[in-house]
PyMOL Python script that loads the backbone (N, CA, C, O; Angstrom):
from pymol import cmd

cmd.read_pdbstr("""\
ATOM      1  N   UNK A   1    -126.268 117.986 -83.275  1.00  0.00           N
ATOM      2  CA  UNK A   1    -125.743 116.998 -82.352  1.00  0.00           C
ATOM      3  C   UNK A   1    -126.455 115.678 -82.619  1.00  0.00           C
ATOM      4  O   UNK A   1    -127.637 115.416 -82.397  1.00  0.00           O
ATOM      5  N   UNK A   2    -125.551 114.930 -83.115  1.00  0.00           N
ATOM      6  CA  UNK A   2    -126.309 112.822 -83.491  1.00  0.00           C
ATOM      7  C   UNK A   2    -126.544 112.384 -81.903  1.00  0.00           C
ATOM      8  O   UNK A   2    -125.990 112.753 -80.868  1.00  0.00           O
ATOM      9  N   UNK A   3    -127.530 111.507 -82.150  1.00  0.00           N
ATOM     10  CA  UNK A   3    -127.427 110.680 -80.905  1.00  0.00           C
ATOM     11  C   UNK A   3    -126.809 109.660 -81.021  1.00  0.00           C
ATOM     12  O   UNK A   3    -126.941 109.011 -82.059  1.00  0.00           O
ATOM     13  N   UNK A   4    -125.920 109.198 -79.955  1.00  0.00           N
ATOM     14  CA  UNK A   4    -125.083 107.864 -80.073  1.00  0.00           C
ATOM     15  C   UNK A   4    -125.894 106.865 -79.295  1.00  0.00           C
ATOM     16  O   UNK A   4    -126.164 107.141 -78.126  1.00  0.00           O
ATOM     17  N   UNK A   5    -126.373 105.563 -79.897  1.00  0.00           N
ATOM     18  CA  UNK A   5    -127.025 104.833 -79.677  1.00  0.00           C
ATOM     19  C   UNK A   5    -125.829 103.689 -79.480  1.00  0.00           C
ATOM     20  O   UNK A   5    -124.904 103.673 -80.293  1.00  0.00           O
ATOM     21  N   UNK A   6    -125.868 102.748 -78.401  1.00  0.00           N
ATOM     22  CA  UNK A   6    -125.161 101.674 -78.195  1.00  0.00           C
ATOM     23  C   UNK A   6    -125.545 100.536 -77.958  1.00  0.00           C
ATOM     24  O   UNK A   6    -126.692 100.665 -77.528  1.00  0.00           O
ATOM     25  N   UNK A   7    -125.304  99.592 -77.977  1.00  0.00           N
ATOM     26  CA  UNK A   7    -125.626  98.329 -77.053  1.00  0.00           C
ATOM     27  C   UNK A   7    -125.549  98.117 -75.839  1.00  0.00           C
ATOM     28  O   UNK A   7    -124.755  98.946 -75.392  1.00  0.00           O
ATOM     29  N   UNK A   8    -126.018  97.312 -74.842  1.00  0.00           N
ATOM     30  CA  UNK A   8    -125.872  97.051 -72.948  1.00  0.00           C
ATOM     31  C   UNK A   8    -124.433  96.245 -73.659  1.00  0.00           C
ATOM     32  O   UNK A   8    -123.489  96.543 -72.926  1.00  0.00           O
ATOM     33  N   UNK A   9    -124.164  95.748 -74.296  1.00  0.00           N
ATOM     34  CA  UNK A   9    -122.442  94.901 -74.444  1.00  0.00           C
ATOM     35  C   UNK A   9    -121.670  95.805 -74.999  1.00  0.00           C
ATOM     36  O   UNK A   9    -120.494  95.488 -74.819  1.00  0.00           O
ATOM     37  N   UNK A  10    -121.778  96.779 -75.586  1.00  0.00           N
ATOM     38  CA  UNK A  10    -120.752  97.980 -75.883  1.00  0.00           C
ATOM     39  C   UNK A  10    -120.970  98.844 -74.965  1.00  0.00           C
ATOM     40  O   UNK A  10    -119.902  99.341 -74.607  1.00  0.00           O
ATOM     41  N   UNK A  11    -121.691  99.180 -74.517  1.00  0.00           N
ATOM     42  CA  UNK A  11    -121.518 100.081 -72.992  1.00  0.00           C
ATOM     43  C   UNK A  11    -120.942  99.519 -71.928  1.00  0.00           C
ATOM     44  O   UNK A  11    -120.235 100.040 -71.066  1.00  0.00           O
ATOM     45  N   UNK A  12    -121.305  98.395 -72.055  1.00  0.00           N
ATOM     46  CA  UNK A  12    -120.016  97.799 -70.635  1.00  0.00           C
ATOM     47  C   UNK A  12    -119.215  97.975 -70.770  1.00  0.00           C
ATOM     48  O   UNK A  12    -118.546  97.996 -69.737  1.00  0.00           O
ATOM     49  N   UNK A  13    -118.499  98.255 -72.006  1.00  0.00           N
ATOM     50  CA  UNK A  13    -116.780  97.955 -72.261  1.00  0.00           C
ATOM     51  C   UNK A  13    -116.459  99.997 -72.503  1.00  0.00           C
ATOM     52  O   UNK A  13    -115.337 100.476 -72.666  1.00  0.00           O
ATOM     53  N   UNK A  14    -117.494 100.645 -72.464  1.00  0.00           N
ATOM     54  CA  UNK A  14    -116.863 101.897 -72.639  1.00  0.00           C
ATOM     55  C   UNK A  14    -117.113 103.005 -72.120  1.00  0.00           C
ATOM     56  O   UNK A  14    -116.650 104.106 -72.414  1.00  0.00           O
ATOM     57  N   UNK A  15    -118.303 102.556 -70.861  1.00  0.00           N
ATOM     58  CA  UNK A  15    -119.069 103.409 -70.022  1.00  0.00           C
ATOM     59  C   UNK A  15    -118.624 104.252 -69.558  1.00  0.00           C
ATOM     60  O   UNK A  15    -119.391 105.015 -68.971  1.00  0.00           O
ATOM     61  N   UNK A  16    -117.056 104.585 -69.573  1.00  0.00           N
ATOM     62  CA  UNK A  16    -116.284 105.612 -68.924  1.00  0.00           C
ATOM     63  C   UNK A  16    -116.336 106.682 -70.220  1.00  0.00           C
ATOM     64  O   UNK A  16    -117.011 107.710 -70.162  1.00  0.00           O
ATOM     65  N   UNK A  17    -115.863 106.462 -70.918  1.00  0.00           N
ATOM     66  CA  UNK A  17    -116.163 107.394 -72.359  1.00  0.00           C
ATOM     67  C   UNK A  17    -117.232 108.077 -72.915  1.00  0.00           C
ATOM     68  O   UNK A  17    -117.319 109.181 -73.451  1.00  0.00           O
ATOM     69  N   UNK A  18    -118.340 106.849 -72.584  1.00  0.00           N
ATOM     70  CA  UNK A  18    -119.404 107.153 -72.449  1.00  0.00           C
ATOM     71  C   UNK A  18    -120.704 108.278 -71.919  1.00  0.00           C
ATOM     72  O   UNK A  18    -121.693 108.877 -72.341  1.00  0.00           O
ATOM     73  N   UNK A  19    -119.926 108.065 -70.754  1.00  0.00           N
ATOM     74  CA  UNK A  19    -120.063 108.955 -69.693  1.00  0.00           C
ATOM     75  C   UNK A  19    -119.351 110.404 -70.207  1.00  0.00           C
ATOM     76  O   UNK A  19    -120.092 111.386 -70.191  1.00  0.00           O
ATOM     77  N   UNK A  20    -118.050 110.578 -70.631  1.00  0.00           N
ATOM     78  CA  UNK A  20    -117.355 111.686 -70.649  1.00  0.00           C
ATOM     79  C   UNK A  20    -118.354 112.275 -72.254  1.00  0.00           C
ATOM     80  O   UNK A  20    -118.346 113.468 -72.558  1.00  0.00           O
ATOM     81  N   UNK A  21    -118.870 111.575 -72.818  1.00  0.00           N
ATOM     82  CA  UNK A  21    -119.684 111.970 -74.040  1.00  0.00           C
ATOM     83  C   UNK A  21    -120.917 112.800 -73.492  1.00  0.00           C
ATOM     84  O   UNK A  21    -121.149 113.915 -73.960  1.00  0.00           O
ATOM     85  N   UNK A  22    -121.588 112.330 -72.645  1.00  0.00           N
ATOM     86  CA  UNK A  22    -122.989 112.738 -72.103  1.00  0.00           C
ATOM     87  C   UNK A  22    -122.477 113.990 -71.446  1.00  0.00           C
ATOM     88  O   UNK A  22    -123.170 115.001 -71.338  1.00  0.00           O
ATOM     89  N   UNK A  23    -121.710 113.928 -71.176  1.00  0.00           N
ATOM     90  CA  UNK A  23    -120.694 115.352 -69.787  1.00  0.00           C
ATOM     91  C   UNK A  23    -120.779 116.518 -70.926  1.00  0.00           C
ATOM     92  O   UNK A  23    -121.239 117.642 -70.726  1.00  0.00           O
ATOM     93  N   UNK A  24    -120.355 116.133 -71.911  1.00  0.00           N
ATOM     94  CA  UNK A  24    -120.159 116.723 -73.485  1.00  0.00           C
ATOM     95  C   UNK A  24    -121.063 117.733 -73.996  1.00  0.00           C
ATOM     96  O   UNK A  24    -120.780 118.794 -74.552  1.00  0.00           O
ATOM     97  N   UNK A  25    -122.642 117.043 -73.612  1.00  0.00           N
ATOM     98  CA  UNK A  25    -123.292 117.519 -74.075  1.00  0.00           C
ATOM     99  C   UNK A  25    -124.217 116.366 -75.379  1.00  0.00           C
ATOM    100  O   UNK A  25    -125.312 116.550 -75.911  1.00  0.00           O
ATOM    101  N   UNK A  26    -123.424 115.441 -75.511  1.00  0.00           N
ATOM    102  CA  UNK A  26    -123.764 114.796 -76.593  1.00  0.00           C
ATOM    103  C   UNK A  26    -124.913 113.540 -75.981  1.00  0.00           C
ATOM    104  O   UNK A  26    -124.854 112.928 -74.914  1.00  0.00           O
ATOM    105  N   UNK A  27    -126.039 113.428 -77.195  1.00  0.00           N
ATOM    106  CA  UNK A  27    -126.895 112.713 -76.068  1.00  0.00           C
ATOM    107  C   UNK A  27    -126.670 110.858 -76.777  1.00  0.00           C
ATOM    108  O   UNK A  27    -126.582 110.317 -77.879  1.00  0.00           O
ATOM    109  N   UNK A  28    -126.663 110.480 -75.385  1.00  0.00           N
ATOM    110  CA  UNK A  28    -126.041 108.787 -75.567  1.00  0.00           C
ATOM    111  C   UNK A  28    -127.351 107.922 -74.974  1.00  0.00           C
ATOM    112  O   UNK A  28    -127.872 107.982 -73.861  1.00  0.00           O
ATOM    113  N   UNK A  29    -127.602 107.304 -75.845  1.00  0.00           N
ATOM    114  CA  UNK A  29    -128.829 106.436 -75.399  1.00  0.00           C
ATOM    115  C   UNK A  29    -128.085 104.821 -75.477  1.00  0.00           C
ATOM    116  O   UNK A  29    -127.439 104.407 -76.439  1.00  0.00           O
ATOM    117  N   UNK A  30    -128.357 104.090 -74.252  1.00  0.00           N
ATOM    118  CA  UNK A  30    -128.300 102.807 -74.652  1.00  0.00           C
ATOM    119  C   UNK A  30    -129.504 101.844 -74.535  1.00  0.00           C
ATOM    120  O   UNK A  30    -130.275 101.898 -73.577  1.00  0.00           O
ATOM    121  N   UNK A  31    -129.668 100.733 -75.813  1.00  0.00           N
ATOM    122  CA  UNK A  31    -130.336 100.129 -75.867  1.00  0.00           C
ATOM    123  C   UNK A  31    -130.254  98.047 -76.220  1.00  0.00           C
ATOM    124  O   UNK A  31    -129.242  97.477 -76.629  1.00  0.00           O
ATOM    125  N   UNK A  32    -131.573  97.365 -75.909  1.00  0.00           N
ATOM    126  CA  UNK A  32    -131.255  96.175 -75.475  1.00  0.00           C
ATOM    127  C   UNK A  32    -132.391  95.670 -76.171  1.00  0.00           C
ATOM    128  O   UNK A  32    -133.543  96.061 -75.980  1.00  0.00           O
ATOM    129  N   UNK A  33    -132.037  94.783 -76.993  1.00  0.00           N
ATOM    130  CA  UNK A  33    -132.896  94.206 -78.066  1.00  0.00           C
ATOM    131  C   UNK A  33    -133.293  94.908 -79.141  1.00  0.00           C
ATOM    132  O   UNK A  33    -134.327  94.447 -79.622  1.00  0.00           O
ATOM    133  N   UNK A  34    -132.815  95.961 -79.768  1.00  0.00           N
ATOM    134  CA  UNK A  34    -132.479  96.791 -80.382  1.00  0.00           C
ATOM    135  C   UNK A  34    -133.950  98.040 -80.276  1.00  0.00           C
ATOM    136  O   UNK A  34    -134.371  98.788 -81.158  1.00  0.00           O
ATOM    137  N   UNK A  35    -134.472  97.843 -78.735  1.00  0.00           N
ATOM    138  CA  UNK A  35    -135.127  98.923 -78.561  1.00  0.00           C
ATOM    139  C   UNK A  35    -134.460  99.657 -77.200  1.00  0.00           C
ATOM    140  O   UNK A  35    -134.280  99.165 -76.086  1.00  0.00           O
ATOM    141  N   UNK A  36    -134.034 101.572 -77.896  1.00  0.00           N
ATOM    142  CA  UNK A  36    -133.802 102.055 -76.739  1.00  0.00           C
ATOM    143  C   UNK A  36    -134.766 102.153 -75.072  1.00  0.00           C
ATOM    144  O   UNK A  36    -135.948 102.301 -74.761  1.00  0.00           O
ATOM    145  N   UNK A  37    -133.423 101.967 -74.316  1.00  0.00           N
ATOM    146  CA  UNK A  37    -133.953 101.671 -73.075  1.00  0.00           C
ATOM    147  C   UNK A  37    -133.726 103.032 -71.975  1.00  0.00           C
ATOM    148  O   UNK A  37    -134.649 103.435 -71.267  1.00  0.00           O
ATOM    149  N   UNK A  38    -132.302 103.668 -71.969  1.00  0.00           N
ATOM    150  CA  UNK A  38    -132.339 104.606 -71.023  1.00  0.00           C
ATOM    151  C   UNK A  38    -131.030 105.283 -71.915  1.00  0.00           C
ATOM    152  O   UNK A  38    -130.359 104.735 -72.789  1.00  0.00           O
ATOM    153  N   UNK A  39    -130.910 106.798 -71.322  1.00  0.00           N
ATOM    154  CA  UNK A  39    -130.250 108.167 -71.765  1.00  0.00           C
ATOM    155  C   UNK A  39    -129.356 108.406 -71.249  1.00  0.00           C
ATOM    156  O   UNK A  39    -129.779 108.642 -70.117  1.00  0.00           O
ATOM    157  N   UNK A  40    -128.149 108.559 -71.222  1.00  0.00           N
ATOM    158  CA  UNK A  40    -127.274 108.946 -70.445  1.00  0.00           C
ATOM    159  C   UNK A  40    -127.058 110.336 -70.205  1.00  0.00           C
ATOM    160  O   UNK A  40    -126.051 110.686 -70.819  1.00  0.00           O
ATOM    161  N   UNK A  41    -127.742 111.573 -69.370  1.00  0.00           N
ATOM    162  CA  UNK A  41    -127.614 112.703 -69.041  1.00  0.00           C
ATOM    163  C   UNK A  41    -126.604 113.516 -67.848  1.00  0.00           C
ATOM    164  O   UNK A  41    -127.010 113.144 -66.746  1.00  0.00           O
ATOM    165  N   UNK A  42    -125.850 114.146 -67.745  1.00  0.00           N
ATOM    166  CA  UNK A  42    -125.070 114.240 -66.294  1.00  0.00           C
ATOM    167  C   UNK A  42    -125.898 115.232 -66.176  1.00  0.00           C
ATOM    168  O   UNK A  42    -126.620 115.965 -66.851  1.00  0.00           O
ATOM    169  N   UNK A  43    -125.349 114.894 -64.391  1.00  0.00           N
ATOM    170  CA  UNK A  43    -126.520 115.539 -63.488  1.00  0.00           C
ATOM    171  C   UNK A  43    -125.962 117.134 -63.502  1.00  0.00           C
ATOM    172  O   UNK A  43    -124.853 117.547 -63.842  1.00  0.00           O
ATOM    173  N   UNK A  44    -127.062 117.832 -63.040  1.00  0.00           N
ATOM    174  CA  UNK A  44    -126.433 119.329 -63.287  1.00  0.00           C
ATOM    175  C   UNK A  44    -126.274 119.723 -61.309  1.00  0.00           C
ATOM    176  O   UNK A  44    -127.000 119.598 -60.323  1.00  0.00           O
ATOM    177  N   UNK A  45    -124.891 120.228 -61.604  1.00  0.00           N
ATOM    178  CA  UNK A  45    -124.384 120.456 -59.986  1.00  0.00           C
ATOM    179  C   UNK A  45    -125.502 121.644 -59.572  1.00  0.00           C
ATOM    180  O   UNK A  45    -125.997 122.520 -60.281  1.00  0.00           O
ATOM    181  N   UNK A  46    -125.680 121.374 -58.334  1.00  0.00           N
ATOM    182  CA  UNK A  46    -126.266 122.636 -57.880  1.00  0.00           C
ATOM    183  C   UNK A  46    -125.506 124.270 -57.601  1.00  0.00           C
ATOM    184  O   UNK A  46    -124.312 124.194 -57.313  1.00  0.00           O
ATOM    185  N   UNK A  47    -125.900 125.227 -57.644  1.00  0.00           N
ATOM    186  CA  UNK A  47    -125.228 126.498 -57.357  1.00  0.00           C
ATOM    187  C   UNK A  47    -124.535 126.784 -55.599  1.00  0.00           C
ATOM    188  O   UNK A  47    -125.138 126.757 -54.526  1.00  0.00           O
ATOM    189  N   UNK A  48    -123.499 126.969 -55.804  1.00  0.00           N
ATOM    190  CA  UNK A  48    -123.162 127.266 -54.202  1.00  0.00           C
ATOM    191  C   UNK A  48    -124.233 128.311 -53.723  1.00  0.00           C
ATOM    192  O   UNK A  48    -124.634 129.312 -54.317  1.00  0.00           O
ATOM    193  N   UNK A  49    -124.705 127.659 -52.098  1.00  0.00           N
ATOM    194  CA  UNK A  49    -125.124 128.381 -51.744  1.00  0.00           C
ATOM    195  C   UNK A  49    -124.676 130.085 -51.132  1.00  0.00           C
ATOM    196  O   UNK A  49    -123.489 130.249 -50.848  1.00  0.00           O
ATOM    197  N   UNK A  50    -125.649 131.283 -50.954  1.00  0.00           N
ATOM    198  CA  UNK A  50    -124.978 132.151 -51.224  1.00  0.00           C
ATOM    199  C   UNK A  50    -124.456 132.434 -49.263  1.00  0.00           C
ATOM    200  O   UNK A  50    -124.707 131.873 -48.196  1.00  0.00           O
ATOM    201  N   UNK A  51    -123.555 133.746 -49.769  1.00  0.00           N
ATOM    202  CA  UNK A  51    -123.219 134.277 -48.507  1.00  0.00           C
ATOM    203  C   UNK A  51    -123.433 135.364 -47.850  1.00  0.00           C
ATOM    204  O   UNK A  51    -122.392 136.019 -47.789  1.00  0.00           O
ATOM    205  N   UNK A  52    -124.207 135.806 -47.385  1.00  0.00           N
ATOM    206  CA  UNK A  52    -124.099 137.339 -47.156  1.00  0.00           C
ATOM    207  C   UNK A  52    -123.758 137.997 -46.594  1.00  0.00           C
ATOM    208  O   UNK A  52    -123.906 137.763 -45.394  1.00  0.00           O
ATOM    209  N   UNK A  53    -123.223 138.989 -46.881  1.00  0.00           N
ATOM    210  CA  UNK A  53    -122.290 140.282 -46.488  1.00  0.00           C
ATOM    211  C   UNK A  53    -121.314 139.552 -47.492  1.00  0.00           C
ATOM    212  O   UNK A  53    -121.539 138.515 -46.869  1.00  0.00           O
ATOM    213  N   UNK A  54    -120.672 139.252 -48.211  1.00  0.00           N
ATOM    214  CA  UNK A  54    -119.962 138.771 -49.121  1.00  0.00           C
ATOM    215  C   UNK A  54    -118.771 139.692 -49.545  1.00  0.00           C
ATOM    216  O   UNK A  54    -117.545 139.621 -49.455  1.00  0.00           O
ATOM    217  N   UNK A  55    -119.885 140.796 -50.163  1.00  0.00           N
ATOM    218  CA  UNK A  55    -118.995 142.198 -50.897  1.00  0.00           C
ATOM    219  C   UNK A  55    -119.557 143.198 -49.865  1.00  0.00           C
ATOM    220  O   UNK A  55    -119.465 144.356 -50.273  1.00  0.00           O
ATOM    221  N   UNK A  56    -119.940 143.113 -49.023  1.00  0.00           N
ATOM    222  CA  UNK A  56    -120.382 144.470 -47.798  1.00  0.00           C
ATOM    223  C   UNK A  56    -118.932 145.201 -48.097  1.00  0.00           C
ATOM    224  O   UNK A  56    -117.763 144.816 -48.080  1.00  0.00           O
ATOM    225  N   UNK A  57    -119.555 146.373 -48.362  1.00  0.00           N
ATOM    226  CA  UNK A  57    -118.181 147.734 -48.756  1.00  0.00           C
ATOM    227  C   UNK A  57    -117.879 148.134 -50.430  1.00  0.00           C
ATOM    228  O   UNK A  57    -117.335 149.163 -50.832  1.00  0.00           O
ATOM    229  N   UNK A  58    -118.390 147.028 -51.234  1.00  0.00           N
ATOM    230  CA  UNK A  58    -117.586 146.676 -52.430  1.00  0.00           C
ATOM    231  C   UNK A  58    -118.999 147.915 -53.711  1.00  0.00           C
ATOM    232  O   UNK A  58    -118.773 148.579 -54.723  1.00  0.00           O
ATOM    233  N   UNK A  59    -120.138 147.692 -53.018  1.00  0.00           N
ATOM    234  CA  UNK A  59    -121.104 148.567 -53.661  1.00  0.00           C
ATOM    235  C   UNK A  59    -121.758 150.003 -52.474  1.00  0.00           C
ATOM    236  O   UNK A  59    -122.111 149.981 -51.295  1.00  0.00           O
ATOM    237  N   UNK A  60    -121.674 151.134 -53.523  1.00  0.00           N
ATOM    238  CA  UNK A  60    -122.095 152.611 -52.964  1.00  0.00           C
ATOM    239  C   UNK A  60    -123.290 152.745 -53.713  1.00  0.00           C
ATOM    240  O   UNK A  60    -123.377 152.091 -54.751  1.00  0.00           O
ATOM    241  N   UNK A  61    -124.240 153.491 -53.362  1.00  0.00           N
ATOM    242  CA  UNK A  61    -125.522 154.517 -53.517  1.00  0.00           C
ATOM    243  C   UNK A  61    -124.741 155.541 -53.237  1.00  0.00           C
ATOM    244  O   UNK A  61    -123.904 155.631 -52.340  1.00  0.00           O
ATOM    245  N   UNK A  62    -125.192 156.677 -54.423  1.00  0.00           N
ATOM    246  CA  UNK A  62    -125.142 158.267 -53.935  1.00  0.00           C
ATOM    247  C   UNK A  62    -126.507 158.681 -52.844  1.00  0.00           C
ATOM    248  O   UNK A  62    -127.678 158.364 -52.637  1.00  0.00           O
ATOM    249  N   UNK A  63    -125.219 159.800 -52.234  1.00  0.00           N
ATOM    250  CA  UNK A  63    -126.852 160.024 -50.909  1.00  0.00           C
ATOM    251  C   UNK A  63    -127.896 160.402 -51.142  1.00  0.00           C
ATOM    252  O   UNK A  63    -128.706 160.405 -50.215  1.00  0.00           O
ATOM    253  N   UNK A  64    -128.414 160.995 -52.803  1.00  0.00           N
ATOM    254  CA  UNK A  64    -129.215 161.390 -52.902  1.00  0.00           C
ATOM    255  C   UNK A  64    -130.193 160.509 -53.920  1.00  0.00           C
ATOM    256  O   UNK A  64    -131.003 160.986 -54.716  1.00  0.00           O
ATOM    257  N   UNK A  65    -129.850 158.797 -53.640  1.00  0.00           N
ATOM    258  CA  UNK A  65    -130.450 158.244 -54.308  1.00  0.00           C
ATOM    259  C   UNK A  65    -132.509 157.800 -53.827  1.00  0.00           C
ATOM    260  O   UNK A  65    -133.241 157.278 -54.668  1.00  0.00           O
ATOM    261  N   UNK A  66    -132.769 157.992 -53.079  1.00  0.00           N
ATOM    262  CA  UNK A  66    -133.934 158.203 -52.755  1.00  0.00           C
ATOM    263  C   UNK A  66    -134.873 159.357 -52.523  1.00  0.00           C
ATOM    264  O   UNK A  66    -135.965 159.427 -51.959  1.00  0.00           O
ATOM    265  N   UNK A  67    -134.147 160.195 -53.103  1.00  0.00           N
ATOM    266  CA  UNK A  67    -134.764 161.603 -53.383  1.00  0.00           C
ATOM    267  C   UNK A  67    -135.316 161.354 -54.928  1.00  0.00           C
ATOM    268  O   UNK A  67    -134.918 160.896 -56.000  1.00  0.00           O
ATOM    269  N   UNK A  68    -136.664 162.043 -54.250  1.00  0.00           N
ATOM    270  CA  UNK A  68    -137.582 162.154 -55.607  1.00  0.00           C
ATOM    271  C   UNK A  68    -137.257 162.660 -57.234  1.00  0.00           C
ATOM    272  O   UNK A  68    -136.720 163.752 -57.418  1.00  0.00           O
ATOM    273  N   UNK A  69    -137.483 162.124 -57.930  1.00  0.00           N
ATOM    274  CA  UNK A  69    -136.917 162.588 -59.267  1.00  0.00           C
ATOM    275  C   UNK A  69    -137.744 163.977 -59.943  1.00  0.00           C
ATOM    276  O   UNK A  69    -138.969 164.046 -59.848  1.00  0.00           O
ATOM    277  N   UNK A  70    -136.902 165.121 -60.663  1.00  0.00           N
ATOM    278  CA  UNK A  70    -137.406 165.931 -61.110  1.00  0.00           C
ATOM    279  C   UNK A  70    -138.477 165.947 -61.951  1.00  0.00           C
ATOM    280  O   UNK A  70    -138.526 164.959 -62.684  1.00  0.00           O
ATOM    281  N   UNK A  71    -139.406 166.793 -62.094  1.00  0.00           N
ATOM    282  CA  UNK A  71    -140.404 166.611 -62.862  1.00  0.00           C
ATOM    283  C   UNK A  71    -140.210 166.881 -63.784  1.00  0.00           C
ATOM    284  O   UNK A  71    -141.298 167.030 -64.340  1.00  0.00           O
ATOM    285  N   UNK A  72    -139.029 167.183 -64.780  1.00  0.00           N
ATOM    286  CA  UNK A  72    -138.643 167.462 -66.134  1.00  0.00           C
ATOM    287  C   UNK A  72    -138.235 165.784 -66.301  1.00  0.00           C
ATOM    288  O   UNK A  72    -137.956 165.443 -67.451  1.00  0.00           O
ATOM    289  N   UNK A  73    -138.191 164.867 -65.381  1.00  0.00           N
ATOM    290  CA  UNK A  73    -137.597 163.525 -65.835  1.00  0.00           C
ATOM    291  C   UNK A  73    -138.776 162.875 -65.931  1.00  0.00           C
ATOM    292  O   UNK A  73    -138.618 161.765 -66.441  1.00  0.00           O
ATOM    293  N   UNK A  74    -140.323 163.213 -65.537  1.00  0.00           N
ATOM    294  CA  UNK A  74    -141.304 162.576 -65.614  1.00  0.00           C
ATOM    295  C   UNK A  74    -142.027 163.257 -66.895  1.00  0.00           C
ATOM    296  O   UNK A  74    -142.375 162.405 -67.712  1.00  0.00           O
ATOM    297  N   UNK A  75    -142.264 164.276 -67.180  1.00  0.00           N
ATOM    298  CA  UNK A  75    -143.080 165.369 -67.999  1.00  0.00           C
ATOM    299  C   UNK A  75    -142.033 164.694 -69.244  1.00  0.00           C
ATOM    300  O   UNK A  75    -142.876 164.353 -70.075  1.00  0.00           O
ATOM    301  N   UNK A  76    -140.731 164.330 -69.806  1.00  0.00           N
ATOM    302  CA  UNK A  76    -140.304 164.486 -70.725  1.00  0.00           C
ATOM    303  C   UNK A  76    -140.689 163.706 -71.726  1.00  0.00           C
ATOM    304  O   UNK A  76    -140.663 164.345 -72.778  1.00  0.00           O
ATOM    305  N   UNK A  77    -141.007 162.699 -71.854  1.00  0.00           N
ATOM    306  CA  UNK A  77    -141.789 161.462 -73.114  1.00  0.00           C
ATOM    307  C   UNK A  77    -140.956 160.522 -73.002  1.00  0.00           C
ATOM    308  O   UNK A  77    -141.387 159.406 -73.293  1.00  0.00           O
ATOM    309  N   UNK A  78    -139.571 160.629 -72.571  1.00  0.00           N
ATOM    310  CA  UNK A  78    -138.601 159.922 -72.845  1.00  0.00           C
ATOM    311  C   UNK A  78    -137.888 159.393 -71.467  1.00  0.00           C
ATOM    312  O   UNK A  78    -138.141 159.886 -70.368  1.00  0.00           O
ATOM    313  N   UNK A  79    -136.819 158.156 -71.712  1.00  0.00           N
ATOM    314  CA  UNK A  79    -135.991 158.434 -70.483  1.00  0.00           C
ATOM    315  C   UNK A  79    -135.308 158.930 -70.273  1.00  0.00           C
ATOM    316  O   UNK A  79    -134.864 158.916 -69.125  1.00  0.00           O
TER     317      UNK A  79
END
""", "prot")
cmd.dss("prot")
cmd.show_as("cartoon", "prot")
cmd.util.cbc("prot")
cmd.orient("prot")
């Protein structure tokens, strides 16, 4: 991935594109006096917060999932 380096007078005229470049993934630096000045990064959305009871019903345990495991499953070397 190149970095696209611009001018503050070519970014005025294309900052929308610009923008859709950085969205991209692609990293866009603009700069002013031909030293870069700032990066154009999009912001990363946050995760919806969650809900709970969401899937209440949707996941089972067998009833005998808290019963102790056999000792041929511990003694064996293996899983």
């Amino acid at each position: 991935m190149a970095t696209k380096i611009v001018t503050v007078q070519e970014a005025e005229g294309h900052l929308l594109e610009l923008i859709g470049l950085a969205e991209q993934g692609e990293e866009v630096v603009i700069a002013h006096n031909d030293q870069p000045k700032v990066k154009l990064v999009p912001l990363i959305q946050s995760p919806k917060k969650r809900v709970f009871g969401q899937h209440r019903g949707k996941v089972w345990m067998r009833s005998d999932f808290d019963d102790p495991l056999p000792d041929d499953f511990w003694l064996s070397g293996s899983p």
